[in-house]
N, C-alpha and C positions, 0 to 999 in steps of 0.2 A: 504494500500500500504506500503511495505516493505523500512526503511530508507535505508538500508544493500542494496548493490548489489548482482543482482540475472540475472544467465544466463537467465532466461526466460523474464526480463527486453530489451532483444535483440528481436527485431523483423525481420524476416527472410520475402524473397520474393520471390520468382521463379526465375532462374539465365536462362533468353530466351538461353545461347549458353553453355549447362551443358557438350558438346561435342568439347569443344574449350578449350585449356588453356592459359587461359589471369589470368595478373597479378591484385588485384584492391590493391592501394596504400591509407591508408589512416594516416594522423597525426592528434593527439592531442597535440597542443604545448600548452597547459595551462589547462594540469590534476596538480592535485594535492591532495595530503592525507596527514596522519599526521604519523610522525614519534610516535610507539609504548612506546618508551621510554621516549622521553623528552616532546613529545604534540606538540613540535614545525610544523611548517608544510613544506612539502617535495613537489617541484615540478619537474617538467619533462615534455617531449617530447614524450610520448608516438606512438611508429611508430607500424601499423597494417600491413603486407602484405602477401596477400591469392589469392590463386589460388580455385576458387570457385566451387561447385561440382553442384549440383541440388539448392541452393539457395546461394543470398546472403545475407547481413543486413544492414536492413534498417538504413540510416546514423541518422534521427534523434534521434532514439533510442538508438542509441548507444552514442551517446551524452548524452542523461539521465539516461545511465548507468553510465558513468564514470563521472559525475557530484554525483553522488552520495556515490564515493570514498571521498569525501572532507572531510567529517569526520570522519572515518574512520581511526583505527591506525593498520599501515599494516607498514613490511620490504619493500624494493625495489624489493627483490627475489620474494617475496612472491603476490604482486601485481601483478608482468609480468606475473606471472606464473599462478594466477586465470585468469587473461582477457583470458589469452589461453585456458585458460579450460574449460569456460564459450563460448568462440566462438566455439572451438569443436565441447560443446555440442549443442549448437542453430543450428548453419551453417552446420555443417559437412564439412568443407572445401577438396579439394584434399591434399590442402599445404598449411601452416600456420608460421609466423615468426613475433614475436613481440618484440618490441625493448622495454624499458623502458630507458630510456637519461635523469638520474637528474642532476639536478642544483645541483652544489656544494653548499654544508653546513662545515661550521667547516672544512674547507680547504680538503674535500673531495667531489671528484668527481664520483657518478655510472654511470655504464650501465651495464644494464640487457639484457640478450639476450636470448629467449625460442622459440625454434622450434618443427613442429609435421608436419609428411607427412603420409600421407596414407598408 
């Protein structure tokens, strides 16, 4: 098993209403990885919200994905912008929008913001 995060780490399900568009809202208020430069570590709010096509993902799973960002030296950009690209790939969503919300460090504050629609 792979320490690294991996789209296929995501486990997908059958979405019962693939003809309905409903929003599914989900937070990680206590992801965290490690800033690439100094090793210190970087946390955030990570906000998920998709509009689901034929599947969605399974929440525990996705919990041991992003549990596995911990060590891991990644930018803020560059985080938000794999989660999204990894749920892409797993999900296929209709519509996809991922926040990343860090904690300020060293008297700076991010947010990361990456969208994908059909």
């Amino acid at each position: 098993m792979s320490t690294e995060p991996q789209y296929s780490d995501l486990e997908i399900v059958n979405n019962d209403y693939p003809d309905r568009n409903y929003t599914i809202k989900v937070e990680v208020p206590e992801f965290n990885c490690v800033c690439p430069r100094t090793g210190l570590p970087d946390f955030a709010n990570i906000k998920i919200n998709y509009i689901p096509d034929q599947h969605i993902v399974e929440l525990k799973s996705l919990k041991l994905y992003m549990v596995k960002f911990r060590n891991i030296g990644i930018f803020h950009e560059h985080v938000t912008n794999r989660i999204l690209d990894d749920f892409i790939k797993i999900a296929r969503p209709k519509k996809i929008n991922i926040i990343g919300d860090f904690h300020p460090r060293g008297g700076i504050k991010t947010s990361v913001e990456a969208s994908w629609e059909k």
